[in-house]
Biopython code that builds the backbone (N, CA, C, O; Angstrom):
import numpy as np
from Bio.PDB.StructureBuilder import StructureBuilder

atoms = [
    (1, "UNK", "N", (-9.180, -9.152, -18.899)),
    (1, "UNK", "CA", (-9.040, -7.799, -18.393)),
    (1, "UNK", "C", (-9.609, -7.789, -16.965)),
    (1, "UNK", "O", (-10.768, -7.995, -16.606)),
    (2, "UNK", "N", (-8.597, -7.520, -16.287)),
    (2, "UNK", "CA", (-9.205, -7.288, -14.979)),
    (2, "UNK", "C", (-10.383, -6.344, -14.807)),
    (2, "UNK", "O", (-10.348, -5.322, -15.492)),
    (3, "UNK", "N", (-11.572, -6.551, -13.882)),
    (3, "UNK", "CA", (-12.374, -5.816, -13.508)),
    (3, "UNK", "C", (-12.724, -5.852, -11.559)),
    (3, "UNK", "O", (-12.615, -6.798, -10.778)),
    (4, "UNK", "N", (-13.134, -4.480, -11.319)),
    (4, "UNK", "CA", (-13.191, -4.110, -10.473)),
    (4, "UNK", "C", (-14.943, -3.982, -10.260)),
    (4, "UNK", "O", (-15.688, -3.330, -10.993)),
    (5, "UNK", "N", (-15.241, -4.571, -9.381)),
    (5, "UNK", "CA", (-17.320, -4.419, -9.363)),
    (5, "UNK", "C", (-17.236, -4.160, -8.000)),
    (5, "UNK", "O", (-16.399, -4.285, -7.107)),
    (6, "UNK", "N", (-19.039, -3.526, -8.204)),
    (6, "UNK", "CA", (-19.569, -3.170, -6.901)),
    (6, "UNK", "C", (-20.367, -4.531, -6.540)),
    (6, "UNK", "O", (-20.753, -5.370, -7.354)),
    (7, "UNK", "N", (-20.544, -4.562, -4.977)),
    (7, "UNK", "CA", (-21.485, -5.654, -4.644)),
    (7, "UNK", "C", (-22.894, -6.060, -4.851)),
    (7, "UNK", "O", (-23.559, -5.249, -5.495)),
    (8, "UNK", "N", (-23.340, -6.851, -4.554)),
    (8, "UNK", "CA", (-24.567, -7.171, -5.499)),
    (8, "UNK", "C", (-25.692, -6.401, -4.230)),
    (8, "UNK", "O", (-26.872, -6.750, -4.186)),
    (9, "UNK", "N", (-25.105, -5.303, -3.224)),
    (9, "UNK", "CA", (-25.960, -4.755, -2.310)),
    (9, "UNK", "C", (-25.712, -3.173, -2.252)),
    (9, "UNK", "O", (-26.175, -2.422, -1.393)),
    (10, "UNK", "N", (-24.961, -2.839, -3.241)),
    (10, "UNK", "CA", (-24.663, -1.582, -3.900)),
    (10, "UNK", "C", (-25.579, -0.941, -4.666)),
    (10, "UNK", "O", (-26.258, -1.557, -5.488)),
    (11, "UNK", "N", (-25.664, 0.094, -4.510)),
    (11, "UNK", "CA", (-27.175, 1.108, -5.234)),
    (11, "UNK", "C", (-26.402, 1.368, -6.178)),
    (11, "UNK", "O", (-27.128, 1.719, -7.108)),
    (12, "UNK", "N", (-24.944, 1.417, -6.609)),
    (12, "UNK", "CA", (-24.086, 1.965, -7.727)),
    (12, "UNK", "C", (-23.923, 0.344, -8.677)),
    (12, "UNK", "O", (-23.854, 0.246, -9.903)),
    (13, "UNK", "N", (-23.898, -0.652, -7.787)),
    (13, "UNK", "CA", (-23.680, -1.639, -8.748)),
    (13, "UNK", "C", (-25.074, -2.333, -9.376)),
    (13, "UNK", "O", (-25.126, -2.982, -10.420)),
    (14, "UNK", "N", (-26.237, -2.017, -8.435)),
    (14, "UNK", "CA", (-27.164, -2.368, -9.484)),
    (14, "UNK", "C", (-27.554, -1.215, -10.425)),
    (14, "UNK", "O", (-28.249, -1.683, -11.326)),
    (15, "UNK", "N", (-27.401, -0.076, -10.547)),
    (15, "UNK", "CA", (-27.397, 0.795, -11.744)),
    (15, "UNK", "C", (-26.612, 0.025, -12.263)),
    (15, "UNK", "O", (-27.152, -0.932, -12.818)),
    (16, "UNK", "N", (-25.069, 0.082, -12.319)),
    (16, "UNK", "CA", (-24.381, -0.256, -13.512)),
    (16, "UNK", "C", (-25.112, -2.137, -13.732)),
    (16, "UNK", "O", (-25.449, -2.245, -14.911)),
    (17, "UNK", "N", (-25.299, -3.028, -13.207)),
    (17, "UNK", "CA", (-25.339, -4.139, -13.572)),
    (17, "UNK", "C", (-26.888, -4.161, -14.630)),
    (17, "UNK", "O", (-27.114, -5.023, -15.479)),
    (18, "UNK", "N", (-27.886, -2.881, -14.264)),
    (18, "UNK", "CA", (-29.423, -2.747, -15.254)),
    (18, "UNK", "C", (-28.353, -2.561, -16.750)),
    (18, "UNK", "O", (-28.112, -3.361, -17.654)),
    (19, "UNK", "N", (-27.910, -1.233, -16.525)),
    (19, "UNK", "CA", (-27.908, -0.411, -17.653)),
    (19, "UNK", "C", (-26.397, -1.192, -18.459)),
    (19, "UNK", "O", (-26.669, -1.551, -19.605)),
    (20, "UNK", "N", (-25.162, -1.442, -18.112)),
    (20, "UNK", "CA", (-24.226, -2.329, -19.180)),
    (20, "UNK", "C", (-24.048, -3.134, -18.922)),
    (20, "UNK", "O", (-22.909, -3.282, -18.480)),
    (21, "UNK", "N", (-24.755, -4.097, -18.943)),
    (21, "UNK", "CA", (-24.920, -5.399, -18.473)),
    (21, "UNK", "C", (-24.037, -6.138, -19.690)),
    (21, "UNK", "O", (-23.074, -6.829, -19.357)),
    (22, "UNK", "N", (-24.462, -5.946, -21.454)),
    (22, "UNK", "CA", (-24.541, -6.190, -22.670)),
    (22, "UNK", "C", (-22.447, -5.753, -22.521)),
    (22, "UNK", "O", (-21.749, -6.598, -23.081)),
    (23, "UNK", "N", (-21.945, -4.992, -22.081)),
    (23, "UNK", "CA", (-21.018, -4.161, -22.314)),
    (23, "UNK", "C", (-19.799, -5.013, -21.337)),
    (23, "UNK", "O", (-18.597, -4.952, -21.596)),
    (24, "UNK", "N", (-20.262, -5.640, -20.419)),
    (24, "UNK", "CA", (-19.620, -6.473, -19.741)),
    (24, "UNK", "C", (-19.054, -8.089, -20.569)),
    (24, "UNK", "O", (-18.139, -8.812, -20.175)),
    (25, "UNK", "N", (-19.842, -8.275, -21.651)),
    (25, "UNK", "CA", (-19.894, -9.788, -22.464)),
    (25, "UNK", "C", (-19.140, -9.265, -23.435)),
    (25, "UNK", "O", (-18.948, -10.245, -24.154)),
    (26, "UNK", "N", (-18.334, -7.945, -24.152)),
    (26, "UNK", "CA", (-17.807, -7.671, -25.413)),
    (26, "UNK", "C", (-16.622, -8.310, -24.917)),
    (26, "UNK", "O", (-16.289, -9.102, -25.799)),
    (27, "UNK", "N", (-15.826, -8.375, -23.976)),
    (27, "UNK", "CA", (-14.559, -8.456, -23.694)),
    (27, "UNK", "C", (-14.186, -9.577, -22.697)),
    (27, "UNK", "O", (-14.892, -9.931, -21.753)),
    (28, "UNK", "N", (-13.302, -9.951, -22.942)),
    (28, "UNK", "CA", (-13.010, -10.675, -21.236)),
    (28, "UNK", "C", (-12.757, -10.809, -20.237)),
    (28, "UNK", "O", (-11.913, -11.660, -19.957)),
    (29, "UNK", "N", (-13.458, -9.916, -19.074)),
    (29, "UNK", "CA", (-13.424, -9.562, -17.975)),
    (29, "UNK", "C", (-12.979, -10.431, -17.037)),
    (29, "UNK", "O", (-13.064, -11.613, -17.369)),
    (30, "UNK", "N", (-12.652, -10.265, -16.256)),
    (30, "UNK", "CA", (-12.316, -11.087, -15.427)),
    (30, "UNK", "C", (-12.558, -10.450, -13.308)),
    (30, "UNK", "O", (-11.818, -9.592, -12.827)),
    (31, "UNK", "N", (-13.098, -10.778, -12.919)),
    (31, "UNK", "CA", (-13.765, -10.093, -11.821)),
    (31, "UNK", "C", (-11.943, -10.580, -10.493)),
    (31, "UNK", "O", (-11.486, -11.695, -10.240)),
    (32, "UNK", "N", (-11.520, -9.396, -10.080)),
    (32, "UNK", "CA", (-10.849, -9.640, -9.544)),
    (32, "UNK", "C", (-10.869, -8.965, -8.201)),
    (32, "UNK", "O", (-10.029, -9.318, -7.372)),
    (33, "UNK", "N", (-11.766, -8.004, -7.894)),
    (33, "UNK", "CA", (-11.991, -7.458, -6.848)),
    (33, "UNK", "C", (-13.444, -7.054, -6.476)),
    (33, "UNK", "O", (-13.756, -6.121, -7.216)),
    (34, "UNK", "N", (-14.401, -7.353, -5.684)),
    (34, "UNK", "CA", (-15.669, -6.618, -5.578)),
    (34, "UNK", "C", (-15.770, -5.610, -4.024)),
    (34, "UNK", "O", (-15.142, -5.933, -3.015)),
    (35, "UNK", "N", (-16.533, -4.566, -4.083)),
    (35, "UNK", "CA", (-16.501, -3.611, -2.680)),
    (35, "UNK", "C", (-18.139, -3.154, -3.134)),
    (35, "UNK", "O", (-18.835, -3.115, -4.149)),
    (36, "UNK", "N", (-18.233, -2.864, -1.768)),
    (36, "UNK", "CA", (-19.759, -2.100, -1.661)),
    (36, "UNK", "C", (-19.959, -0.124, -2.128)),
    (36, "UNK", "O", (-20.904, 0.545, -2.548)),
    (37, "UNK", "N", (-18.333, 0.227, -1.714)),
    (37, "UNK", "CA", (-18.157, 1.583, -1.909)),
    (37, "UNK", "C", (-17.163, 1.811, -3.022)),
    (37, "UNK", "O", (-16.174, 1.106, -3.221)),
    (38, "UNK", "N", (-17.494, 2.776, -3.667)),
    (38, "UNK", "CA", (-16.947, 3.451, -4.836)),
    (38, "UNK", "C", (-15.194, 4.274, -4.311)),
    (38, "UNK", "O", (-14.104, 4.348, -4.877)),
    (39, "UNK", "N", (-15.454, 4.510, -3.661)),
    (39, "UNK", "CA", (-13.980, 5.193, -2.764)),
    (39, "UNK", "C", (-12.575, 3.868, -2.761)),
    (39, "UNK", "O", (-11.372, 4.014, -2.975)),
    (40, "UNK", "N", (-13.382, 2.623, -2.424)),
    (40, "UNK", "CA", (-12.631, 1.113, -2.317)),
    (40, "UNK", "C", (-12.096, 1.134, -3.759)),
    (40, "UNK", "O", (-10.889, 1.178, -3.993)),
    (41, "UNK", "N", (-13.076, 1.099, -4.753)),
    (41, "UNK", "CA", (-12.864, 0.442, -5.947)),
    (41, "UNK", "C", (-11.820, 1.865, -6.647)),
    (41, "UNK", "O", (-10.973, 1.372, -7.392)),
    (42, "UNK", "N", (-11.733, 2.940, -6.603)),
    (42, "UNK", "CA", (-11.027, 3.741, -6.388)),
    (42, "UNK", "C", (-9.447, 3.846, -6.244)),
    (42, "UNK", "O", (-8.545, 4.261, -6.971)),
    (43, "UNK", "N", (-9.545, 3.117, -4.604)),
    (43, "UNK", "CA", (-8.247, 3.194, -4.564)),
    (43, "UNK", "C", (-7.508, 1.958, -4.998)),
    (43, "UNK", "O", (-6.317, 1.742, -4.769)),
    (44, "UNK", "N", (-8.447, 1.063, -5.735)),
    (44, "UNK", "CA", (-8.004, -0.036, -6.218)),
    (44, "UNK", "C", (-7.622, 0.170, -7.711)),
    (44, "UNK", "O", (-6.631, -0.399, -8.169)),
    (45, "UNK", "N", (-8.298, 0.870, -8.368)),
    (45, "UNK", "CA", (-8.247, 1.573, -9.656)),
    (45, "UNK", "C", (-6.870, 1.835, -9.777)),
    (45, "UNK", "O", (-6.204, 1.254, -10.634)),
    (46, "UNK", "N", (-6.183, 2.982, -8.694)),
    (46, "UNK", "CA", (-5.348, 4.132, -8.695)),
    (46, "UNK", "C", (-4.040, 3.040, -9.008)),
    (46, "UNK", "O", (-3.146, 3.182, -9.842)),
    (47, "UNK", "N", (-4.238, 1.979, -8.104)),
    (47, "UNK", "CA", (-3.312, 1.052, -7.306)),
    (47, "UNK", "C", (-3.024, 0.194, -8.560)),
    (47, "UNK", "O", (-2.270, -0.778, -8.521)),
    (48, "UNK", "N", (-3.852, 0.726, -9.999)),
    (48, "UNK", "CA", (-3.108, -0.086, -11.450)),
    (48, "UNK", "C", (-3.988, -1.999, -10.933)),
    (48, "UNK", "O", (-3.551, -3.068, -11.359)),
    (49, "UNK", "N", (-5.104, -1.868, -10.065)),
    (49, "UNK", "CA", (-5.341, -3.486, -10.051)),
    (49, "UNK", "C", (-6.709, -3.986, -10.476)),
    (49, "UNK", "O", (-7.288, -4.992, -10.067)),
    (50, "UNK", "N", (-7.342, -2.612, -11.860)),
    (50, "UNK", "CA", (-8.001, -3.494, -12.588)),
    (50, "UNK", "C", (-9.144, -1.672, -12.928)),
    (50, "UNK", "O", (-8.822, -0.524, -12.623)),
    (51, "UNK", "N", (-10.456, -2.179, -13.645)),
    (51, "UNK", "CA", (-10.718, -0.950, -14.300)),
    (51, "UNK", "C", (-12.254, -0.953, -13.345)),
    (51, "UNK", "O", (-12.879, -1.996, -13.156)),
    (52, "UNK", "N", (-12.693, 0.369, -12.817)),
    (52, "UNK", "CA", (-14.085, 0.086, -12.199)),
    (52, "UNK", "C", (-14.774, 1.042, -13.409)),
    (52, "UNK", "O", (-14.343, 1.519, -14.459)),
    (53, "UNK", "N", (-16.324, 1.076, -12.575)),
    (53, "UNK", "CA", (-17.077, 2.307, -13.140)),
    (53, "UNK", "C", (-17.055, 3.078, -12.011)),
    (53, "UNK", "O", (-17.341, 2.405, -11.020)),
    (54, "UNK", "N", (-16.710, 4.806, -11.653)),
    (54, "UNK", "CA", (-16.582, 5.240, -10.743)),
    (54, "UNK", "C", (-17.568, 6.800, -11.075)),
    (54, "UNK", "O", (-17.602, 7.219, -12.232)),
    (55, "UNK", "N", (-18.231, 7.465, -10.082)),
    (55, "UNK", "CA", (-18.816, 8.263, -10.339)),
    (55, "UNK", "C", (-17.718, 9.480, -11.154)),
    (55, "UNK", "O", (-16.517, 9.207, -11.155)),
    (56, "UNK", "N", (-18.017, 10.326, -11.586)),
    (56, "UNK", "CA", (-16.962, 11.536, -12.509)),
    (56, "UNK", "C", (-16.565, 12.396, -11.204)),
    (56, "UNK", "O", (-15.348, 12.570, -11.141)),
    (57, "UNK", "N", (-17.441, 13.091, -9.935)),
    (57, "UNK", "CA", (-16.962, 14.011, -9.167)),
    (57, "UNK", "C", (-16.272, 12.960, -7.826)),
    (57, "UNK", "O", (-15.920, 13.537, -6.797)),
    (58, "UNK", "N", (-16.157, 11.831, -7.899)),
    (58, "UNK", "CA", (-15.191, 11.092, -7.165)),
    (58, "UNK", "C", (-14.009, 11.273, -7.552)),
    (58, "UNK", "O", (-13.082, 11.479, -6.769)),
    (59, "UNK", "N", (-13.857, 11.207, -9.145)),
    (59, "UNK", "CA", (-12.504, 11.234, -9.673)),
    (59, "UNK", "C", (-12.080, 12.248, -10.631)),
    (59, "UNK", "O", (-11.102, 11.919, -11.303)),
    (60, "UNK", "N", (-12.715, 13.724, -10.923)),
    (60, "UNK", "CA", (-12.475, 14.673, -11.157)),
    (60, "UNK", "C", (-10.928, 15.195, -11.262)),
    (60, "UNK", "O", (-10.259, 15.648, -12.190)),
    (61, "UNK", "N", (-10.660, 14.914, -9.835)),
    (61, "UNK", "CA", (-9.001, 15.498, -9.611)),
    (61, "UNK", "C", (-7.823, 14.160, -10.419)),
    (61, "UNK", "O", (-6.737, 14.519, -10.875)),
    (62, "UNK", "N", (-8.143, 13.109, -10.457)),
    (62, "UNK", "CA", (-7.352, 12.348, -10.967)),
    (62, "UNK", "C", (-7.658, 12.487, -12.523)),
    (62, "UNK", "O", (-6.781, 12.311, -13.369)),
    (63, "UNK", "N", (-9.092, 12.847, -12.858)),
    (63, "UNK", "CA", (-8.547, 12.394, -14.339)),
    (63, "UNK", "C", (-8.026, 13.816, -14.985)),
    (63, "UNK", "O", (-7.536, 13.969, -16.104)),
    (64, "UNK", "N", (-8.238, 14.706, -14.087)),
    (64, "UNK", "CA", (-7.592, 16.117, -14.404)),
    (64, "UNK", "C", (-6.039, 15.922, -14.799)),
    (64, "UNK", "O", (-5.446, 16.127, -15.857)),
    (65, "UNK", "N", (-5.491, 15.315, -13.192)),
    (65, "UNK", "CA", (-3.711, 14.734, -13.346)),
    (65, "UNK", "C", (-3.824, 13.944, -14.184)),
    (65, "UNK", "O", (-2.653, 13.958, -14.563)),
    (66, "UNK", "N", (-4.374, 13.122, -14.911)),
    (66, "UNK", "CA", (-4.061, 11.585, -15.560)),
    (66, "UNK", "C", (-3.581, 10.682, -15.211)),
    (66, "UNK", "O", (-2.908, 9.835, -15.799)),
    (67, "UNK", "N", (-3.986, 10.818, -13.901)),
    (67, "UNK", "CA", (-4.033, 9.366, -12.659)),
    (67, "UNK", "C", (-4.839, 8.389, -13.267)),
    (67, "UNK", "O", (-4.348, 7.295, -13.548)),
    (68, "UNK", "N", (-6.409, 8.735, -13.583)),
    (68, "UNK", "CA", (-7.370, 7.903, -14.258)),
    (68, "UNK", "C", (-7.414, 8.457, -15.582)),
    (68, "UNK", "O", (-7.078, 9.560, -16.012)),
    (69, "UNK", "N", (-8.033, 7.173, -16.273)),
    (69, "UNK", "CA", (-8.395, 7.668, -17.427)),
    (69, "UNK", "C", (-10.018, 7.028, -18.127)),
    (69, "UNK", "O", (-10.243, 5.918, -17.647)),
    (70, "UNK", "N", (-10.771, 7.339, -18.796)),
    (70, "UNK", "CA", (-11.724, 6.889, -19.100)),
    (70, "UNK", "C", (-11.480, 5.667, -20.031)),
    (70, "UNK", "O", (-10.778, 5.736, -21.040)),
    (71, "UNK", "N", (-12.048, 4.662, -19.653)),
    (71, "UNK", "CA", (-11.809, 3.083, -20.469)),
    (71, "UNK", "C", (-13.389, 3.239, -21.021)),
    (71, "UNK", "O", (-14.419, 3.821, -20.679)),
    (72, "UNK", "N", (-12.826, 2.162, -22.322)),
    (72, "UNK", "CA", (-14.139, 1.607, -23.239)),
    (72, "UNK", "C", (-14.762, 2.785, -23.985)),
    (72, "UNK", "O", (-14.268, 3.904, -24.120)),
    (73, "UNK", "N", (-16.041, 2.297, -24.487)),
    (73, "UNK", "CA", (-16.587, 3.221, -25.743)),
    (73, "UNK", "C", (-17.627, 4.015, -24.575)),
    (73, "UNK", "O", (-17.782, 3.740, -23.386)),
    (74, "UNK", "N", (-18.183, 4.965, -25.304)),
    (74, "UNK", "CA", (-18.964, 6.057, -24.544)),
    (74, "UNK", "C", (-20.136, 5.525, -24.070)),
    (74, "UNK", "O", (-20.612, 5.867, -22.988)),
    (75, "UNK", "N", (-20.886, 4.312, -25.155)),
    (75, "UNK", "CA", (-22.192, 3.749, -24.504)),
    (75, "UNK", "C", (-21.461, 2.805, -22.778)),
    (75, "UNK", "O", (-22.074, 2.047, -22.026)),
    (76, "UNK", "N", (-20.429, 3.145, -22.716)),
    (76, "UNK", "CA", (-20.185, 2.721, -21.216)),
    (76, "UNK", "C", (-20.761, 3.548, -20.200)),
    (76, "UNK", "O", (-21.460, 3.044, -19.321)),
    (77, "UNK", "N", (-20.554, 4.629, -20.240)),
    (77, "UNK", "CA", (-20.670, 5.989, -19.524)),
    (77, "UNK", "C", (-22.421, 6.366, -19.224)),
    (77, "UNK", "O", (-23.373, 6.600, -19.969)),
    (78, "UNK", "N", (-22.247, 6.282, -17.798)),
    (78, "UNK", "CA", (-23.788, 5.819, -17.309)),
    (78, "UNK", "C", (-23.964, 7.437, -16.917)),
    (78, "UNK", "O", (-23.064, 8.111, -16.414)),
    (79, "UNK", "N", (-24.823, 7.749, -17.128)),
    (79, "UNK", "CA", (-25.675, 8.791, -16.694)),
    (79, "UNK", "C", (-26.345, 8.467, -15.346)),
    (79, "UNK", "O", (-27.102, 7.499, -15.278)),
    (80, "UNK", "N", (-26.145, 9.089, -14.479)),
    (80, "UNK", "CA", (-26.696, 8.940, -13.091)),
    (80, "UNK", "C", (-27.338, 10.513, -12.577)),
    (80, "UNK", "O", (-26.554, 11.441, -12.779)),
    (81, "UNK", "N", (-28.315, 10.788, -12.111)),
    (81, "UNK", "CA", (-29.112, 12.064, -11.504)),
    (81, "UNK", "C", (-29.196, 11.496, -9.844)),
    (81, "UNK", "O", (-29.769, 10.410, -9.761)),
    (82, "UNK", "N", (-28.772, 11.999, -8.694)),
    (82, "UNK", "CA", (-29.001, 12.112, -7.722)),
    (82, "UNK", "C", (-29.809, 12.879, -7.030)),
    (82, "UNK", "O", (-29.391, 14.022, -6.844)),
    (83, "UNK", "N", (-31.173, 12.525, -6.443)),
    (83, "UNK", "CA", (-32.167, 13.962, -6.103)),
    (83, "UNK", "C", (-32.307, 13.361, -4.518)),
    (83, "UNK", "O", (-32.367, 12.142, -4.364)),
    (84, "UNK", "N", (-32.346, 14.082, -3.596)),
    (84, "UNK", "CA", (-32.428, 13.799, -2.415)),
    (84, "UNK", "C", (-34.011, 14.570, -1.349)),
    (84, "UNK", "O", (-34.396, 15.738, -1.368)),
    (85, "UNK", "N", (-34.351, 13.882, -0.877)),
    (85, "UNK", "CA", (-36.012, 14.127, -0.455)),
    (85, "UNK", "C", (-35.789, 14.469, 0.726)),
    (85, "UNK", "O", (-34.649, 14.399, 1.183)),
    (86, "UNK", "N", (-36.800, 14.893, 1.429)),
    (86, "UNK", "CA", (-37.302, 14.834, 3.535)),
    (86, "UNK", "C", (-38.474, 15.271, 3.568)),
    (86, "UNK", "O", (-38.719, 15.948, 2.569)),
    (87, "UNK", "N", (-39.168, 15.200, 4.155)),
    (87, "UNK", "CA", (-39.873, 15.796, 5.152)),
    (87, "UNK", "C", (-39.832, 16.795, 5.301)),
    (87, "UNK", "O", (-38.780, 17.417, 5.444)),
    (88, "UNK", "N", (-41.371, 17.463, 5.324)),
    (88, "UNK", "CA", (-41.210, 19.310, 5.850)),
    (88, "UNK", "C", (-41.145, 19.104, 6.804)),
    (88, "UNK", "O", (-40.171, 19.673, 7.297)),
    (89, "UNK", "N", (-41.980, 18.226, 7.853)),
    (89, "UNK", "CA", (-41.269, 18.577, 9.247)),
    (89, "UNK", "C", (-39.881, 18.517, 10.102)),
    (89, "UNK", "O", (-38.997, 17.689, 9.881)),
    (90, "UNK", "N", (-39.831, 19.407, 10.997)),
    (90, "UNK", "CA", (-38.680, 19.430, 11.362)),
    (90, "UNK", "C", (-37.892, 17.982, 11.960)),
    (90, "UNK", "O", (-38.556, 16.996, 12.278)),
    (91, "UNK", "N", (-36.222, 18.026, 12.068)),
    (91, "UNK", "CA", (-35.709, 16.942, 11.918)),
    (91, "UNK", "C", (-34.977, 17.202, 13.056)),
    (91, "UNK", "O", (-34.926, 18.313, 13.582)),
    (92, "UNK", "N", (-34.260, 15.960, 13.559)),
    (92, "UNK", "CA", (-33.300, 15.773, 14.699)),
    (92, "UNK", "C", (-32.177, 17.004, 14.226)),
    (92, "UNK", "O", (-32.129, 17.218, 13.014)),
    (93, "UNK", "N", (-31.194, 17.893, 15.195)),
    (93, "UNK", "CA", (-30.457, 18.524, 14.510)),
    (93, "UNK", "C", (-29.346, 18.253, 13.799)),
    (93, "UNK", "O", (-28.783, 19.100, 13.106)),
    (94, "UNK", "N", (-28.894, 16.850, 13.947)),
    (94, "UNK", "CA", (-28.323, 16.130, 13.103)),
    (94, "UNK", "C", (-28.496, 15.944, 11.655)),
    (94, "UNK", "O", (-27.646, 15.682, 10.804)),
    (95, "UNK", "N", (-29.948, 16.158, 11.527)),
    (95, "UNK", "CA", (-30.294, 15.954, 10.460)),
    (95, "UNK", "C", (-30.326, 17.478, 10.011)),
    (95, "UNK", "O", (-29.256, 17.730, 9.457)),
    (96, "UNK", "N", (-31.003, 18.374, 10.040)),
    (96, "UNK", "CA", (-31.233, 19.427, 9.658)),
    (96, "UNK", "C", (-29.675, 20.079, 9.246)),
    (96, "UNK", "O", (-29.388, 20.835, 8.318)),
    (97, "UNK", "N", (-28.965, 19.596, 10.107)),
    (97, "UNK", "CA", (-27.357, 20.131, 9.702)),
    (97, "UNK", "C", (-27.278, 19.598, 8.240)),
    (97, "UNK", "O", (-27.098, 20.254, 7.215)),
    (98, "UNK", "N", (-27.405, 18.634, 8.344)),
    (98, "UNK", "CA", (-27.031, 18.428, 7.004)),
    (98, "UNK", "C", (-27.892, 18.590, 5.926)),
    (98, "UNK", "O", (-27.279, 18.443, 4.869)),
    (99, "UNK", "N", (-29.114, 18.843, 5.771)),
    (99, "UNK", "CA", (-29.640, 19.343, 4.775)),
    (99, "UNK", "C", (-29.444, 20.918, 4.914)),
    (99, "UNK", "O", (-29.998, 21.548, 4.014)),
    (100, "UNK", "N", (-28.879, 21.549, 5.701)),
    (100, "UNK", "CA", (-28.333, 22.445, 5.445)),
    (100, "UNK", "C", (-26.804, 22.342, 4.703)),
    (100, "UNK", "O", (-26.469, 23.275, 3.974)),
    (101, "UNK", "N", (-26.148, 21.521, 4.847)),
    (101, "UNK", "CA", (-24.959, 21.411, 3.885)),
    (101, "UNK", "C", (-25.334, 21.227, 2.471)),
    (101, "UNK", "O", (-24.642, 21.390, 1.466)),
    (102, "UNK", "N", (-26.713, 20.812, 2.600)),
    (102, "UNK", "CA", (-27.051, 20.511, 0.706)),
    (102, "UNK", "C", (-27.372, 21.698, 0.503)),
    (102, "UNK", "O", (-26.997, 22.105, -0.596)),
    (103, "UNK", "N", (-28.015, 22.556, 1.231)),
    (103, "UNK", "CA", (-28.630, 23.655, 0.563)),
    (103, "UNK", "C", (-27.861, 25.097, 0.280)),
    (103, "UNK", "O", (-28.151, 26.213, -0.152)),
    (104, "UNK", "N", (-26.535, 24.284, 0.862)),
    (104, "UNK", "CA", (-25.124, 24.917, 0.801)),
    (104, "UNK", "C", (-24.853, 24.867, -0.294)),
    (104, "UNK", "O", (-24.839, 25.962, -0.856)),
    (105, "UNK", "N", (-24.596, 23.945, -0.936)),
    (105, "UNK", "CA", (-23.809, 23.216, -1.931)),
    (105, "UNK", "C", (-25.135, 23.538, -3.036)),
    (105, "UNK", "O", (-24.896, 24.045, -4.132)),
    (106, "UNK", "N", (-25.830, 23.364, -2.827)),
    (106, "UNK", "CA", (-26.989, 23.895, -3.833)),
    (106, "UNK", "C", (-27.127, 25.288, -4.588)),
    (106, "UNK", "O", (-27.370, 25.646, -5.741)),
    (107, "UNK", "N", (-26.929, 25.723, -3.716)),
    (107, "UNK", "CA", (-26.731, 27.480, -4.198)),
    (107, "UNK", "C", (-25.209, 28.085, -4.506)),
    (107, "UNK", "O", (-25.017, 29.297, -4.601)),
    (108, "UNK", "N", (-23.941, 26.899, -4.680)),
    (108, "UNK", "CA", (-22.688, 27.352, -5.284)),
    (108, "UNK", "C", (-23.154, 26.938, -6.515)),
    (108, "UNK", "O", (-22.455, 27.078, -7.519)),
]
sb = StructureBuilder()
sb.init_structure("model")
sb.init_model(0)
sb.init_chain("A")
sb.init_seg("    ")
for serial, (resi, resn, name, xyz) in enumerate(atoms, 1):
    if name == "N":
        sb.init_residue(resn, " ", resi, " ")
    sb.init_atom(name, np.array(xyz, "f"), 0.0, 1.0, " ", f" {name:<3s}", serial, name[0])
structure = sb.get_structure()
């Protein structure tokens, strides 16, 4: 079975490589593509050239259409929490822009 991985310098592929490590040995994988970004492995997914682990609000709209679909048993399905930090002091306005976009997106 073809598989699609993140690189071994990926914050997404060492989550998935801690947590189903065990889940990778049930079957016979076969590594046919690796990328550092989830968007890559994505459009490699779409493109029918093998199965990744992809975050759920990356691919929301496809598995809505049934572009994607969820592979394997549920102990696949990684739970991930994203919390993002700074500094009270003030930031370049580059920066401050964009923690104003979180605090956007925070309060929808």
């Amino acid at each position: 079975m073809p598989i699609l991985t993140y690189s071994q310098d990926s914050g997404l592929g060492r989550i998935m490589r801690a947590l189903v490590p065990s889940a990778l040995e049930e079957e016979p994988f076969t590594t046919v593509f690796t990328a550092h970004h989830a968007v890559l492995l994505k459009t490699m997914a779409l493109e029918g050239r093998g199965i990744a682990w992809l975050p759920r609000s990356l691919i929301k709209d496809e598995l809505s259409a049934g572009k994607l679909l969820p592979a394997g048993s549920p102990h696949w399905h990684i739970p991930v929490e994203i919390r993002l930090f700074r500094q009270r002091a003030a930031l370049s306005a580059p920066a401050e822009a964009f923690w104003q976009v979180v605090a956007d997106k925070d309060a929808e």
